[in-house]
N, C-alpha and C positions, 0 to 999 in steps of 0.2 A: 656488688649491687649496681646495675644499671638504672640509668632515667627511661623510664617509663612515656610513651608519647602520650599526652592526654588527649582523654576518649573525647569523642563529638560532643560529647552532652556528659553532665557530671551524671545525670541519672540511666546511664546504658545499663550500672549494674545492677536495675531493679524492674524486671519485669511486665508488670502491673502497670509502671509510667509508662515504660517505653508503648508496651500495647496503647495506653491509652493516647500517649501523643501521636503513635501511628493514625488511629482512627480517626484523631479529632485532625490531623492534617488532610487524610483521604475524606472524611467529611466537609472541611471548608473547600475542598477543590472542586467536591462536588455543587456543593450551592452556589459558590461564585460562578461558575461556567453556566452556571440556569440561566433562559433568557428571560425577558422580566414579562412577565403576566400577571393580570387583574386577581384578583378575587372575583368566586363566582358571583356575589353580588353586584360587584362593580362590573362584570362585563353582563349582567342581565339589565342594569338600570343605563350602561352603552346604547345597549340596543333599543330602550322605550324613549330615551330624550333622543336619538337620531330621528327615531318615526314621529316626536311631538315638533323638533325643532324644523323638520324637511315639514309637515301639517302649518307650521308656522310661515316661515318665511316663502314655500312654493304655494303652497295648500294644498299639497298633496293629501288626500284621506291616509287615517290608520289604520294598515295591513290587516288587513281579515286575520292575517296568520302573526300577528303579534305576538299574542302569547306563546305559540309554538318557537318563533323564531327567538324569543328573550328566555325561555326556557331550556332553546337551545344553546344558547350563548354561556347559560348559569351552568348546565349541564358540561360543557366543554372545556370549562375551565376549573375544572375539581380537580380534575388529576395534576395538572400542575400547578394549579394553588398547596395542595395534600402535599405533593412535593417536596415545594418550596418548606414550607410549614414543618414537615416531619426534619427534614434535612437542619432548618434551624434550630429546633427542638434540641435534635442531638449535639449539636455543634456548644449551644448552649451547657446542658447539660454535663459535657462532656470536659468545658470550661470548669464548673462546678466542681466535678469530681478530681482532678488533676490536683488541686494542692492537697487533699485530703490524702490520695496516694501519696503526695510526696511527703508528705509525714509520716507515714507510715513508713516508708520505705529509706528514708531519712538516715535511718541509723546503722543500716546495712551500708550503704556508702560512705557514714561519718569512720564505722569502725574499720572500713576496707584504708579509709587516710589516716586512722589513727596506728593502722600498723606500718602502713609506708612511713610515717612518722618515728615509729619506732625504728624500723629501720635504719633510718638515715644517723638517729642519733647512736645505733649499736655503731656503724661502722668512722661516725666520727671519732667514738670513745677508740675503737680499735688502732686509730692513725694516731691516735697522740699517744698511746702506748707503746708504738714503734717509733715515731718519730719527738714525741712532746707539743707542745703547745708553739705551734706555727706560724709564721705572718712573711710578708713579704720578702723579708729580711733573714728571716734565721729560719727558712725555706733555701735559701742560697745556700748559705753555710751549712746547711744538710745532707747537699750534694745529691746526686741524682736522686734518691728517692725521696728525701725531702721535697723537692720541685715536683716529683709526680704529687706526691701527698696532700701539699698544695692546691696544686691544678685541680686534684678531686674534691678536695675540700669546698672549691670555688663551684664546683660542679653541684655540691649538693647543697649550698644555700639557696641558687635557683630552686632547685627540688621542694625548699623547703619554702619559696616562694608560690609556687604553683600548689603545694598542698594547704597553703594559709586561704590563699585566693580561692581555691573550690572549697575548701571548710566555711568561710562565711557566705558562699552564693549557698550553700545549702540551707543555712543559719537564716538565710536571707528569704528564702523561700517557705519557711515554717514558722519565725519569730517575729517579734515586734521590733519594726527595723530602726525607731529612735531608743528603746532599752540597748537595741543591740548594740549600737553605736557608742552609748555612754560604755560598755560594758568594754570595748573593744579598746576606748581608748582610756580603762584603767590596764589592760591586759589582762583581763581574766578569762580570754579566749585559749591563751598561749602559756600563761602561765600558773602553776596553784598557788596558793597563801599570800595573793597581795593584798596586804592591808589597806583601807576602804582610802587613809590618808594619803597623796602622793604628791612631788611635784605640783610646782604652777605653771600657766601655762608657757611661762620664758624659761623653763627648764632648772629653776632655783627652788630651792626648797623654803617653805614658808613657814616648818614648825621645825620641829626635832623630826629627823629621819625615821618614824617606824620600823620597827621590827620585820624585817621581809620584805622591804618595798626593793622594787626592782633599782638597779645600778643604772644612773643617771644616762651612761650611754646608751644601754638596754634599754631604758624609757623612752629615749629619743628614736629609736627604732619602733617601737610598739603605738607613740605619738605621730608617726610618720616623719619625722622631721629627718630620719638619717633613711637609707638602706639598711638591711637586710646584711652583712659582711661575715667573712670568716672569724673575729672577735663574735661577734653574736652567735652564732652557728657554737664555737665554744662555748658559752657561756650558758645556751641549751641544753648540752651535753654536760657538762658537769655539774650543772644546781640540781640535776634531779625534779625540777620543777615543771616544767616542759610539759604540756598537756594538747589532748586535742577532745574536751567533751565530745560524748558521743548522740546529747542531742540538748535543746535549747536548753531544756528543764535542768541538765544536769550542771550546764553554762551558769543559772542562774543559781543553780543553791551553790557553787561555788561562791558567786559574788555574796550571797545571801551571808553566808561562813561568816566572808571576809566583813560584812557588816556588824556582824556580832559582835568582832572579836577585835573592833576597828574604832571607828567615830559613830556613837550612836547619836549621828542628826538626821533622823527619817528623811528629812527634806532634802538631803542630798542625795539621795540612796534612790535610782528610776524604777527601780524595783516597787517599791513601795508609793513613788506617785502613781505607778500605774496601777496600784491596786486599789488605791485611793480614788482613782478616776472612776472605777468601776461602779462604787459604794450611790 
């Protein structure tokens, strides 16, 4: 399995967005380059306070051909008012429609990372079947293929970096981004069955350990306090837990489970204040 370069945009492989970011970029380019013009009204009432303020301050009389000449003026500036106006319209609109697509298309990207996901963790189960459970050290003592095995290993926690990072910009683009956050750092992005209970936030435990809660170093990875390492990368791959939902809903009845079957204090659970907010 090779790394993959990531695409320009997490959404290249849906269609529908890409069109529509196409247009709505060839859209903004077009209206910003517009040069700037009245509204017909504004260039018709231009032309009547010239002719009352030159009546003013020269005494000039009011042009026989006033109304023609401010008629004119109203008349001349439709099409590029209509322009302007139509071009915003769509720019707008077109605003509108884009996260909608990206919901929809959402899942088609989520399951394209959850098989590179799988991926990575077939071929780390495959390296510790030939080699065993690896680190720095007894990578050495392995002897050359151990040290390749390694070196790959190290290869694919990146991999499994870059597929966390575009899993939540999509997450990020369709979900409620303070749920998601709470949801992110119990880990229920990444992994199934964490119990609702976990850690505090100095990484000590404040009750009896749950059934299922993630391994204190594992925590400290998913709380951000460590990296991403070849220890983690193992411990992916052999808990079977390992997930990548394939879209917010399924994110949340995960957590949802885990609330069940956890601490029933609603008032912890974001889930539930957010339904609560609605009411």
């Amino acid at each position: 399995m090779t790394r993959r370069k990531a695409p320009a945009s997490v959404w290249d492989a849906v269609p529908d967005v890409v069109q529509a970011e196409k247009q709505l970029k060839e859209t903004e380019d077009r209206l910003r380059v517009l040069p700037p013009s009245p509204t017909p009204d504004e260039a018709r009432q231009a032309v009547i306070d010239a002719a009352v303020e030159a009546q003013r301050v020269d005494g000039a009389p009011i042009p026989a051909d006033i109304g023609e000449k401010a008629a004119g003026a109203y008349t001349a500036a439709l099409a590029p008012h209509a322009e302007r106006l139509a071009l915003a319209t769509a720019v707008n609109a077109l605003r509108r429609r884009l996260p909608l697509l990206k919901s929809r298309g959402s899942r088609a990207v989520l399951a394209a990372l959850a098989a590179q996901l799988d991926g990575v963790l077939a071929e780390v189960r495959e390296i510790t079947d030939r080699s065993g459970r690896l680190d720095a050290a007894t990578a050495i003592d392995a002897g050359e293929q151990g040290i390749a095995d390694y070196r790959r290993l190290t290869e694919l926690v990146s991999v499994v970096d870059d597929v966390r990072k575009t899993q939540r910009s999509v997450y990020g683009e369709t979900g409620d981004k303070g749920v998601l956050a709470s949801l992110y750092r119990q880990g229920h992005d990444q992994f199934r069955g964490i119990p609702t209970t976990q850690p505090d936030d100095v990484g000590q435990w404040s009750r009896a350990e749950p059934s299922g809660a993630l391994p204190a170093d594992v925590l400290d990875v998913v709380q951000g306090r460590r990296r991403r390492d070849v220890s983690f990368l193992l411990y992916m791959a052999e808990s079977g837990r390992a997930w990548l939902p394939l879209d917010v809903e399924e994110l949340e009845a995960e957590a949802r489970g885990a609330e069940e079957t956890g601490t029933p204090d609603d008032s912890s659970n974001p889930l539930n204040q957010r339904e609560s907010s609605r009411v």
